[in-house]
PAZAPA-4460 file (N, C-alpha, C; in steps of 0.05 Angstrom, whole numbers, plus 32768, in hexadecimal, padded with zeros to 4 digits):
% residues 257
    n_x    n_y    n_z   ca_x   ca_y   ca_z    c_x    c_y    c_z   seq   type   mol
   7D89   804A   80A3   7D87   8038   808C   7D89   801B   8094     1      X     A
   7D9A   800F   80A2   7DA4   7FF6   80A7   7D91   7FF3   80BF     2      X     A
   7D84   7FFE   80D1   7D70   7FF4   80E0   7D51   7FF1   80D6     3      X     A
   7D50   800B   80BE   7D36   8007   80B4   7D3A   7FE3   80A4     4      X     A
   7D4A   7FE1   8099   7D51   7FC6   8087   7D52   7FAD   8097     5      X     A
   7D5A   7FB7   80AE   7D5A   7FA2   80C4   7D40   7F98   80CD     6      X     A
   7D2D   7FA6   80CE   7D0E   7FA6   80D4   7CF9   7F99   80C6     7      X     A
   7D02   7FA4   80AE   7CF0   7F9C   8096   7CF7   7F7C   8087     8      X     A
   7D19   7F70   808E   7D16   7F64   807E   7D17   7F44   808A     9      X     A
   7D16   7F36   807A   7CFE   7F15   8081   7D13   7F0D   809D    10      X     A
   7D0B   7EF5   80A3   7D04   7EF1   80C4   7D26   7EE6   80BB    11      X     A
   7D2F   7ED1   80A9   7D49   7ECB   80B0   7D65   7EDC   80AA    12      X     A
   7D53   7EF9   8098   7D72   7F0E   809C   7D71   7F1D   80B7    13      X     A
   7D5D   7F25   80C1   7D59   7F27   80D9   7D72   7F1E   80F4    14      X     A
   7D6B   7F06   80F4   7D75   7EEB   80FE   7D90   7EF7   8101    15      X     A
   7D9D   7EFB   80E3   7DBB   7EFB   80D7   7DBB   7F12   80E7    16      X     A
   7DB3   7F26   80E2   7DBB   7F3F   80E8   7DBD   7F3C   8104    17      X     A
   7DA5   7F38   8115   7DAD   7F2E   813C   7DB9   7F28   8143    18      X     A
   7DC9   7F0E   812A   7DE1   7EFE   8133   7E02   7F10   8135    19      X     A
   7DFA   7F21   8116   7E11   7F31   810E   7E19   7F43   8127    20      X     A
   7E04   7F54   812F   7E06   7F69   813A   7E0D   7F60   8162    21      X     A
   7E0C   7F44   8161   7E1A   7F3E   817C   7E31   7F2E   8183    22      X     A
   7E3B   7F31   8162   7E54   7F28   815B   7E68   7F2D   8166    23      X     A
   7E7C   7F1D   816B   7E98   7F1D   8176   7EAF   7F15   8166    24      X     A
   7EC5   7F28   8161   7EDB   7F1D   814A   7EEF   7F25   815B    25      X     A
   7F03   7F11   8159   7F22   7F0F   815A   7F32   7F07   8147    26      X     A
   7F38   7F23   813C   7F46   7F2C   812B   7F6D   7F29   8137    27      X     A
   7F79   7F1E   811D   7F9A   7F1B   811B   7F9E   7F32   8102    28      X     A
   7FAC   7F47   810A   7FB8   7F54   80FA   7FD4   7F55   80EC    29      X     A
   7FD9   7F45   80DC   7FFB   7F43   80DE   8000   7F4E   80BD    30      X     A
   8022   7F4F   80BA   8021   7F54   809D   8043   7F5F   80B1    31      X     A
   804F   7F67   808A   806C   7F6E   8096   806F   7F83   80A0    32      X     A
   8080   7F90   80A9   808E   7FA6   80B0   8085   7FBD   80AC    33      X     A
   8078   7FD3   80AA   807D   7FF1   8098   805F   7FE8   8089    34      X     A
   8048   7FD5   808A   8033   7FD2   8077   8023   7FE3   8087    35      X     A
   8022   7FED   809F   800D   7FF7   80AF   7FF2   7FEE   80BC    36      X     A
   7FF7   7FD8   80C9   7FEC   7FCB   80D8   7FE3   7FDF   80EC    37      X     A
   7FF2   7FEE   80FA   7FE9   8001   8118   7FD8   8017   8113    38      X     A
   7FDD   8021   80F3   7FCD   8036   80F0   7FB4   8021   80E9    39      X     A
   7FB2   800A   80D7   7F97   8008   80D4   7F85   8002   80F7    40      X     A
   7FA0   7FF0   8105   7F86   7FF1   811B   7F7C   8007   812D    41      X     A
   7F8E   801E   8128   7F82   8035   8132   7F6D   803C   8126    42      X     A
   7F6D   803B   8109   7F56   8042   80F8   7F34   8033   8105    43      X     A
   7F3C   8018   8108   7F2B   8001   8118   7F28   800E   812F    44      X     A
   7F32   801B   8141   7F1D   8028   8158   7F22   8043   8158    45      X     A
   7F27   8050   8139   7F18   806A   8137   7F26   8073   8149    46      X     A
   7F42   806F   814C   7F4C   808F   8160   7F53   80A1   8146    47      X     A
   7F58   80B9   8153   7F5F   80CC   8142   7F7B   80C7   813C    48      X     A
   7F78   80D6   811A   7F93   80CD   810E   7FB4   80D7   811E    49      X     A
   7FB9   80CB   8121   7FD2   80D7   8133   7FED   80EA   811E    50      X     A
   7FF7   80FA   8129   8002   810C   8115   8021   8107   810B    51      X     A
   8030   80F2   811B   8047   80E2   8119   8040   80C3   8110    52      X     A
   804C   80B3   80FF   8045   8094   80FD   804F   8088   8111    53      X     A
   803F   807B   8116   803E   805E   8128   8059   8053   8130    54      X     A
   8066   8053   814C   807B   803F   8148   807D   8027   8140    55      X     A
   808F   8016   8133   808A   7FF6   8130   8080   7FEE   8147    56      X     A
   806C   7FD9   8149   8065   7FC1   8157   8079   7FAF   8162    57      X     A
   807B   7FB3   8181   8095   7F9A   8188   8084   7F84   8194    58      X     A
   8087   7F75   8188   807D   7F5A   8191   8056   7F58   8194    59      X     A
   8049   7F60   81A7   802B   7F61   8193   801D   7F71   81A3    60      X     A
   8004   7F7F   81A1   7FF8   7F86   81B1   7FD7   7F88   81B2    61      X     A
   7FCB   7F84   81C9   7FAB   7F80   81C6   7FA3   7F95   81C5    62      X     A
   7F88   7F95   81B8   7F6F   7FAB   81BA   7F55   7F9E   81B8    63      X     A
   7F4A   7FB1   81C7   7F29   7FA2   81C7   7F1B   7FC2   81C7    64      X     A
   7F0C   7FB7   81B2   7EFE   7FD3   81AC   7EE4   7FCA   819B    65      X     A
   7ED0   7FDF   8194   7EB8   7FD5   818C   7EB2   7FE7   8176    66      X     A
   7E9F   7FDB   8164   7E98   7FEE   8146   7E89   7FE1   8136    67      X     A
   7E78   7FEC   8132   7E67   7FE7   8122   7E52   7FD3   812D    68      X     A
   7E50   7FD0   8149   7E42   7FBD   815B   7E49   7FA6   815E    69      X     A
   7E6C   7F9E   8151   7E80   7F94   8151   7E8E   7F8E   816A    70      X     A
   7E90   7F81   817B   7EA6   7F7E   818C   7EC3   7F6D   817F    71      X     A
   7ED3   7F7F   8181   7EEF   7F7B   816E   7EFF   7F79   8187    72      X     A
   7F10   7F59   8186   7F22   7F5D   8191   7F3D   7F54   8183    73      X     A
   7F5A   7F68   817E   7F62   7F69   816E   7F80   7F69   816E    74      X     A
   7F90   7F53   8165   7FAC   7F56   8167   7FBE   7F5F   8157    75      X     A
   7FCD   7F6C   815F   7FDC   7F85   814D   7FF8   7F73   814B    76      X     A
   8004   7F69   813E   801A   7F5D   8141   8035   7F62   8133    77      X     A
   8044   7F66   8138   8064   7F74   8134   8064   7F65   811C    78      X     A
   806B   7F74   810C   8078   7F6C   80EA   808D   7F60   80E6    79      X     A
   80A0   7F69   80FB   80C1   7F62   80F8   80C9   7F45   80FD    80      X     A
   80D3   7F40   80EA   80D9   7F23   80E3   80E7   7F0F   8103    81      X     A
   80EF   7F1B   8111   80EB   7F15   812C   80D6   7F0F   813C    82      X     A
   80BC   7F16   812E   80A8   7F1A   8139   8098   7F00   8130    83      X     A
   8098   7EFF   811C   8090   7EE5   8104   808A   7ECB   810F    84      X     A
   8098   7EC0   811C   8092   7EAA   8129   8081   7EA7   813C    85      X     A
   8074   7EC8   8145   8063   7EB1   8160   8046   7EC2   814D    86      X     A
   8048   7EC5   8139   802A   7ECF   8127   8010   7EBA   8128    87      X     A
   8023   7EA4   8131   8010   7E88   812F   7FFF   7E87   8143    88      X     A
   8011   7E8D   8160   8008   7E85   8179   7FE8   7E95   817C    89      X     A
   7FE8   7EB3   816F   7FCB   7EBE   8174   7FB7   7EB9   815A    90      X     A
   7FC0   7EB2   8146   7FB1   7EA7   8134   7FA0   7E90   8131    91      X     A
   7FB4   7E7F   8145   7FA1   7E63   8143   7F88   7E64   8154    92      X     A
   7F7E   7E7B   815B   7F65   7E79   816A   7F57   7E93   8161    93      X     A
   7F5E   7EAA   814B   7F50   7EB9   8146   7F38   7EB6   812F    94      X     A
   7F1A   7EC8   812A   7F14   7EC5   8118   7F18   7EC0   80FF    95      X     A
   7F26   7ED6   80F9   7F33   7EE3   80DE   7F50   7EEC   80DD    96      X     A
   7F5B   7EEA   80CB   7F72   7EF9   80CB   7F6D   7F12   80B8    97      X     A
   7F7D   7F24   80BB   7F7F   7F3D   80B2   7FA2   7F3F   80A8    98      X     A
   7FA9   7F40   8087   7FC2   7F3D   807F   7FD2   7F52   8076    99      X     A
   7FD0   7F6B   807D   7FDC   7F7D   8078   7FF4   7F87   805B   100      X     A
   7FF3   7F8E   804A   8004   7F97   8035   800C   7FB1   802D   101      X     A
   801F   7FBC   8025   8026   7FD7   8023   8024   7FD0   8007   102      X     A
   800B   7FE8   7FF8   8007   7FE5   7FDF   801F   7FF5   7FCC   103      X     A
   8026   8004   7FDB   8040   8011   7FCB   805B   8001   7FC8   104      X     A
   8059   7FEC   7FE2   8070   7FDF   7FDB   807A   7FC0   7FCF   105      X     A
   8072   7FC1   7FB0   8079   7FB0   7FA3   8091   7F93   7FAB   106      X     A
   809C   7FA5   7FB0   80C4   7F97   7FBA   80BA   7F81   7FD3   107      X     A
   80B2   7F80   7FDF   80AA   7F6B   7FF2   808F   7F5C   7FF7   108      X     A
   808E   7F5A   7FDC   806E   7F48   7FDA   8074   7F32   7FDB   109      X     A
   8089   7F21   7FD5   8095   7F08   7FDC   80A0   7EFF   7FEB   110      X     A
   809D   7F15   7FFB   80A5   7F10   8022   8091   7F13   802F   111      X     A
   807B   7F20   8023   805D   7F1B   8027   804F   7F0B   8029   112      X     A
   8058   7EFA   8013   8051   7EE0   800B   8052   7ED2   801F   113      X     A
   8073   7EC5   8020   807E   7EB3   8031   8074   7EB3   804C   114      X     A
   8073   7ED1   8059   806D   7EDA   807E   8048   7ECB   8071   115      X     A
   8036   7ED7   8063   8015   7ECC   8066   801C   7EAA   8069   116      X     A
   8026   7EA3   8051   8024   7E85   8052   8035   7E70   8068   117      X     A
   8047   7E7B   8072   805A   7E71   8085   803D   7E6F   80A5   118      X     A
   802B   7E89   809F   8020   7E90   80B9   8004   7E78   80B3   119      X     A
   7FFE   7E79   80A2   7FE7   7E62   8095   7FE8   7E47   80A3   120      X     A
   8006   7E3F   809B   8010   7E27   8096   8017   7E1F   80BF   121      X     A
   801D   7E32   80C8   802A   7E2E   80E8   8010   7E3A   80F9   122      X     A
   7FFC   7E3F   80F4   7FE4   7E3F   8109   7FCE   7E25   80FE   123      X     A
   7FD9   7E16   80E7   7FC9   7DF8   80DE   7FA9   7E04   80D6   124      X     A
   7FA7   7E20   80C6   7F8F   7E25   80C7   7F91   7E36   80AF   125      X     A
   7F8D   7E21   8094   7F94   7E23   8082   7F75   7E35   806D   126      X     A
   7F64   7E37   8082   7F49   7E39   8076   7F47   7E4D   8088   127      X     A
   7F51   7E5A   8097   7F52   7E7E   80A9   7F4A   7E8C   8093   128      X     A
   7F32   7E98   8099   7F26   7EB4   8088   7F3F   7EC2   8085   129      X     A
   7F43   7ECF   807B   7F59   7EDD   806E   7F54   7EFB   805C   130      X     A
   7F60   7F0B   806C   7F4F   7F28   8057   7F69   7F35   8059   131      X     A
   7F71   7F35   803E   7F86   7F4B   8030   7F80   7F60   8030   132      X     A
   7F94   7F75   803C   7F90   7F95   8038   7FA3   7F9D   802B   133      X     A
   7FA8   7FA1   8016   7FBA   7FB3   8006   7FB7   7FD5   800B   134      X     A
   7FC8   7FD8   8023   7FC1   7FF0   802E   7FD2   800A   8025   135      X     A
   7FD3   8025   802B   7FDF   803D   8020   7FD3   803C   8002   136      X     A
   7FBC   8037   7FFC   7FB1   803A   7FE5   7FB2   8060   7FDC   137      X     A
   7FAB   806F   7FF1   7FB1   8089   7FE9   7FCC   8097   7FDC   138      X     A
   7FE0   807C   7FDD   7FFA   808D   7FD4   7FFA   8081   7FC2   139      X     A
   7FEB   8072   7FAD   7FEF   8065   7F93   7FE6   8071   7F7D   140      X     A
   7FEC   8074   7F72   7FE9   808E   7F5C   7FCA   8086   7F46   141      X     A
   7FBB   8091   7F40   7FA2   808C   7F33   7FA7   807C   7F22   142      X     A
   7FB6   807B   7F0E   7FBB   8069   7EF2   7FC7   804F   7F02   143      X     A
   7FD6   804C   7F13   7FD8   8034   7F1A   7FC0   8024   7F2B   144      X     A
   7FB1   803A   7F35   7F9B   802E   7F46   7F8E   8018   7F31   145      X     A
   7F80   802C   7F18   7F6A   801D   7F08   7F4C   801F   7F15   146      X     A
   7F40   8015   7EFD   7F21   8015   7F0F   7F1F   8001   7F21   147      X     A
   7F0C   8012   7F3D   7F09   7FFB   7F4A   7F20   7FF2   7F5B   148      X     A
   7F34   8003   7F52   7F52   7FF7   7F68   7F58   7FDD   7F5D   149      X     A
   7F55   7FCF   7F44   7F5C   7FBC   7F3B   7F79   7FBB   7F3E   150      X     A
   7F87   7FD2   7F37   7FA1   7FD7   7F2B   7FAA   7FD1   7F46   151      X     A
   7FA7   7FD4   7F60   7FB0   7FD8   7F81   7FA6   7FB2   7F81   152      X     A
   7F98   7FA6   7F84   7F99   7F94   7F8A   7FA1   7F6F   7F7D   153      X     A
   7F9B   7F78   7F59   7FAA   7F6B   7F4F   7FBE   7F5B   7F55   154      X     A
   7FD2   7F74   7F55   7FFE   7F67   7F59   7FF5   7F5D   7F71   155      X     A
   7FE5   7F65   7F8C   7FE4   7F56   7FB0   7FE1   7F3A   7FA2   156      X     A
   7FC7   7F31   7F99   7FB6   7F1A   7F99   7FCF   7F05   7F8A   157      X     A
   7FD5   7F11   7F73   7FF0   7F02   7F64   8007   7EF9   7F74   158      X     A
   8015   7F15   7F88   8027   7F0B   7F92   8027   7EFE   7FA6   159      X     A
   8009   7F01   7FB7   8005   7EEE   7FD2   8003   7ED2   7FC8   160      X     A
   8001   7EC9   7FAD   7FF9   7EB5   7FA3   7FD9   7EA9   7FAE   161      X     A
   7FCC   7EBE   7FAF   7FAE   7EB7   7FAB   7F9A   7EAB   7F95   162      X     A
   7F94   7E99   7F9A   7F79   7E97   7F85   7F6A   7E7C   7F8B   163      X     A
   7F5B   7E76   7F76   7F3C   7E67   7F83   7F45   7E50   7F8F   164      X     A
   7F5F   7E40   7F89   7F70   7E34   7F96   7F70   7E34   7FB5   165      X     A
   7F6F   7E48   7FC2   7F72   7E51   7FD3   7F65   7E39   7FED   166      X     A
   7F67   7E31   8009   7F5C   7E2A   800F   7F4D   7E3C   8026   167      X     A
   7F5C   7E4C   802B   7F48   7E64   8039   7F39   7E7A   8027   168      X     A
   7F21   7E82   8040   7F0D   7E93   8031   7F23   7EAC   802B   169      X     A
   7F28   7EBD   8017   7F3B   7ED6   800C   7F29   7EE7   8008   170      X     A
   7F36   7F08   8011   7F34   7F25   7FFC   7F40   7F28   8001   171      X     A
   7F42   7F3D   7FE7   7F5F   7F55   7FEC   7F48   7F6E   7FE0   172      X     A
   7F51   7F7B   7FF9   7F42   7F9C   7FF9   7F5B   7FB1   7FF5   173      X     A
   7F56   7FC1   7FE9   7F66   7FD0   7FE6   7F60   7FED   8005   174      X     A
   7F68   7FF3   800F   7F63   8002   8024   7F76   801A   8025   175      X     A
   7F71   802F   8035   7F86   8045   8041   7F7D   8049   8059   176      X     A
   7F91   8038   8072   7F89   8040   808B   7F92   805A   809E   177      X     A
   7FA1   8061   808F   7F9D   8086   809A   7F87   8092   8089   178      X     A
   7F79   808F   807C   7F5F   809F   8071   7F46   8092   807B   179      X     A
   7F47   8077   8083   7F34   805B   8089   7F23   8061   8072   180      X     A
   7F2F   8058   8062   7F21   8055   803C   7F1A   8034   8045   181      X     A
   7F06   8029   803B   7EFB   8014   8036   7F02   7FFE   804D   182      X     A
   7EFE   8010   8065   7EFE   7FF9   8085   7EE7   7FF5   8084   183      X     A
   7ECC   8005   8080   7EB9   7FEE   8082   7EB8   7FD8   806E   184      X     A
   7EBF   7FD7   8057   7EBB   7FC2   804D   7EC7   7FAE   805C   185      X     A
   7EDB   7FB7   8067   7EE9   7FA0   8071   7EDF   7F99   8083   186      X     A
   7EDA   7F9F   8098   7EC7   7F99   80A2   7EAB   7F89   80A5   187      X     A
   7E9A   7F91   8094   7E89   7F7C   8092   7E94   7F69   8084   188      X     A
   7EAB   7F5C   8072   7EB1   7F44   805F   7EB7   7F31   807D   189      X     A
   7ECA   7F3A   808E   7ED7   7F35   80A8   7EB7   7F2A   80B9   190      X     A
   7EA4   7F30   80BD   7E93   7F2A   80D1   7E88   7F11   80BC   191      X     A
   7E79   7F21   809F   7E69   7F07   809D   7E7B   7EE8   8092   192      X     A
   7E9B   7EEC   808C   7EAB   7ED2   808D   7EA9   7EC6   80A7   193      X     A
   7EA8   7ECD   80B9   7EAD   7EC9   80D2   7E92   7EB6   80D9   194      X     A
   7E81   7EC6   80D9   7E61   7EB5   80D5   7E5D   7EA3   80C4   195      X     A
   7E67   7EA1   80B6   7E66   7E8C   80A9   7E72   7E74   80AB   196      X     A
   7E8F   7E73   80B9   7EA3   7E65   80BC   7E9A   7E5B   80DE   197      X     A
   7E8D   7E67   80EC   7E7E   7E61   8103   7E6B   7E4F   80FD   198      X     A
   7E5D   7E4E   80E7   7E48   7E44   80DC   7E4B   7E21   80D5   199      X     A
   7E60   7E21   80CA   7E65   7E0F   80B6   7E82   7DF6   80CE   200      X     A
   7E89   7E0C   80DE   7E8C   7DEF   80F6   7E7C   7DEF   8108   201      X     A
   7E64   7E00   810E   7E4C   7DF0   8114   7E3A   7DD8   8108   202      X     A
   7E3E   7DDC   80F0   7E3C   7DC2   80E2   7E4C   7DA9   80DC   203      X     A
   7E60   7DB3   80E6   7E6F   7D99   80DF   7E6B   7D8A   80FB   204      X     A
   7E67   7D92   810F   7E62   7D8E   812B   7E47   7D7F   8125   205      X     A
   7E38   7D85   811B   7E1E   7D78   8121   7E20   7D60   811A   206      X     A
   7E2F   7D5D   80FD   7E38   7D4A   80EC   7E41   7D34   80F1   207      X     A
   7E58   7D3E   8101   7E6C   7D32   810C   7E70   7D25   8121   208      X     A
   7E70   7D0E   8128   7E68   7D02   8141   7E7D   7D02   815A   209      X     A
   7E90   7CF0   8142   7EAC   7CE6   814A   7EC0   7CF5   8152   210      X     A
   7ED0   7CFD   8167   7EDB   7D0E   8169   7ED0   7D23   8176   211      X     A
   7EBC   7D2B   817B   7EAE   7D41   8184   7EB3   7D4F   819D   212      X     A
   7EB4   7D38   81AE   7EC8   7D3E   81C6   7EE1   7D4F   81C2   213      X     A
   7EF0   7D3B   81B3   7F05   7D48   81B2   7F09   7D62   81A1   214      X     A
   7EFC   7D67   8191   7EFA   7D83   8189   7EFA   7D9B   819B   215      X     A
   7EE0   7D99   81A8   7EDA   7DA2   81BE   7EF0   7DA8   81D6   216      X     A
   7EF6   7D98   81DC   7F0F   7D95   81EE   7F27   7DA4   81D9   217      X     A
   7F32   7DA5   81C3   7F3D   7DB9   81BA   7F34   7DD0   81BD   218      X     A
   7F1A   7DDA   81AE   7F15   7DF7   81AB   7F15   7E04   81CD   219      X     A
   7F0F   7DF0   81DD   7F09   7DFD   8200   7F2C   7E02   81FE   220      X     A
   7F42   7DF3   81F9   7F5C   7DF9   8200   7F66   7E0A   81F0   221      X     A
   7F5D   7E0F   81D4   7F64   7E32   81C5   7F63   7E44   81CD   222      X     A
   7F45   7E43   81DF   7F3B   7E5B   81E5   7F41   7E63   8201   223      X     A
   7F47   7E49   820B   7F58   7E51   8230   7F78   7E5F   8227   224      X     A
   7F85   7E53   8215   7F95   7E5D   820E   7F96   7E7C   81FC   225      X     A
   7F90   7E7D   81F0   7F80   7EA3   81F1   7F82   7EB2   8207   226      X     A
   7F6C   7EA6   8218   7F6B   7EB6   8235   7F81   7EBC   8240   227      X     A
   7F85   7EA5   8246   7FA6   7EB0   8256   7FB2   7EBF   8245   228      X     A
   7FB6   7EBC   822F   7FC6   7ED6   821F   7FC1   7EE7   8228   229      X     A
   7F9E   7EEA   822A   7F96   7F11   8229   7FA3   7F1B   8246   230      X     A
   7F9A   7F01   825A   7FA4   7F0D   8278   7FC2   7F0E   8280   231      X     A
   7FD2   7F05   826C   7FEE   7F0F   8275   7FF0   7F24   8262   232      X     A
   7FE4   7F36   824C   7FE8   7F4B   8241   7FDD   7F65   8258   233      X     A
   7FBF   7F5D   8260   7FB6   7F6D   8271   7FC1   7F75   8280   234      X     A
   7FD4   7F5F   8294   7FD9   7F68   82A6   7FEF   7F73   82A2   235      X     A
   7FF9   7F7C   828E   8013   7F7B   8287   8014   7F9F   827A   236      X     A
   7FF0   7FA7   827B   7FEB   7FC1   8276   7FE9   7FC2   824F   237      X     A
   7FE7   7FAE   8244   7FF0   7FB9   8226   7FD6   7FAD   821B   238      X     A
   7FBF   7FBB   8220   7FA5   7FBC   8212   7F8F   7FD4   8219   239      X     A
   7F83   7FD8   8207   7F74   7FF2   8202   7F54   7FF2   8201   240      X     A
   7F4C   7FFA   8211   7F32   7FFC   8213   7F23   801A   8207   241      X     A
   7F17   801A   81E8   7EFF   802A   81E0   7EE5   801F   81DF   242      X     A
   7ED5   8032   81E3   7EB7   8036   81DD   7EB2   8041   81CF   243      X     A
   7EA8   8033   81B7   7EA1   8041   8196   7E87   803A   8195   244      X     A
   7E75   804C   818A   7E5C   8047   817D   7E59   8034   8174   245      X     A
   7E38   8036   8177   7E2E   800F   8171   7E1F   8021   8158   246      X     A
   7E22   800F   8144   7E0B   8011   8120   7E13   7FF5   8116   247      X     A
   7DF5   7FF7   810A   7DF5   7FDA   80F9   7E06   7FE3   80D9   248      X     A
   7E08   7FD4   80CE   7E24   7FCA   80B8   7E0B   7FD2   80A8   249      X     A
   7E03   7FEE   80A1   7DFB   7FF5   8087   7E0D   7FF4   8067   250      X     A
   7DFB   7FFD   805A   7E00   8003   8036   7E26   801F   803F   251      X     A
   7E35   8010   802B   7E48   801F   8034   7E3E   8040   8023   252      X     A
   7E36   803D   8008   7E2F   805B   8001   7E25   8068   8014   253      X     A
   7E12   805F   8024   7DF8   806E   8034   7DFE   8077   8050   254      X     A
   7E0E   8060   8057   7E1C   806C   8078   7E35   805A   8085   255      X     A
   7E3F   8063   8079   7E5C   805C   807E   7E5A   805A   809A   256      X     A
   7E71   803B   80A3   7E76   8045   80C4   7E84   8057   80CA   257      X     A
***
């Protein structure tokens, strides 16, 4: 489906799609404690469901894995309020963030709050794509769901204090990452914010005269700084190498990744 559509359609979705499909995301996964961050990124490279939960996350850990013709590379980062403080150090150079929520658990949405916006406010990147997962959607009972999962993502959006206000791009998906209920959506929202936000400081670059240097000379020092991250994790043995199938980001009715 998604290659026949790829073929047929005009020269600048085309374009998009060539661009999409040689895409690269670095993904920040954070959120509190017990929201399930490890199972969703297992879900993200498709290992099989494991039959015990996940230990907590101590302190962070890499993965690089691929999906959907996606190269994902992806930080899993410890929940525990110990942990909290260095959420910044890998965020200030990732695509997207990924904000993790336990939809069952009401009682700490205002510690939710505080940990997203505290993490906003201390990587100076107040306009970070941002994609809410209100996750364990399977243990929420139908009448609270509502149509549409309104009822699951509502209380998130309220209590994260989201809305058009906002100065970053927002969703909140309602998900279950032990079933991987609605990862592709997430997924594609995650690539084409990303493209777009690629897009739009390419323009300001063109724009922009003054300074340009020095821009430049920042983003080269984010991204040296990254590196060395990955190579003292590497060497350090705490990253995971899969090989997942390559497909283009079809119609989710038609073919799900």
């Amino acid at each position: 489906m998604g290659a026949a559509l790829a073929r047929h359609a005009p020269a600048p979705v085309q374009a998009l799609i060539s661009t999409l499909m040689r895409a690269q995301l670095e993904l920040v996964v954070a959120g509190l404690d017990g929201s399930g961050k490890t199972t969703l990124v297992r879900a993200l490279r498709q290992e099989t469901a494991a039959s015990e939960p996940p230990l907590p996350t101590t302190g962070l850990v890499f993965h690089r894995t691929r999906r959907a013709g996606i190269a994902l590379r992806i930080w899993d980062l410890g929940g525990g309020r110990r942990f909290r403080r260095s959420w910044s150090q890998q965020a200030k150079t990732c695509d997207a963030l990924i904000f993790v929520v336990d939809a069952t658990d009401g009682v700490r949405i205002t510690e939710a709050r505080q940990a997203l916006q505290d993490l906003l406010i201390e990587t100076g990147r107040r306009t970070l794509p941002t994609l809410v997962l209100a996750n364990k959607v399977d243990l929420v009972s139908a009448d609270r769901r509502g149509t549409d999962e309104l009822g699951v993502c509502e209380p998130v959006i309220r209590g994260l204090g989201l809305d058009e206000r906002s100065p970053c791009a927002w969703c909140v998906l309602s998900v279950s990452a032990q079933h991987g209920t609605n990862l592709e959506k997430a997924l594609r929202w995650l690539v084409l914010q990303a493209h777009a936000s690629r897009t739009d400081a390419a323009q300001d670059d063109d724009t922009i005269e003054v300074g340009a240097a020095a821009s430049l000379r920042q983003r080269v020092q984010l991204r040296s700084a990254a590196l060395q991250r990955r190579l003292a994790w590497l060497r350090g043995g705490r990253h995971a190498f899969t090989s997942l199938r390559d497909a283009l980001i079809d119609d989710v009715d038609e073919d799900p990744l």
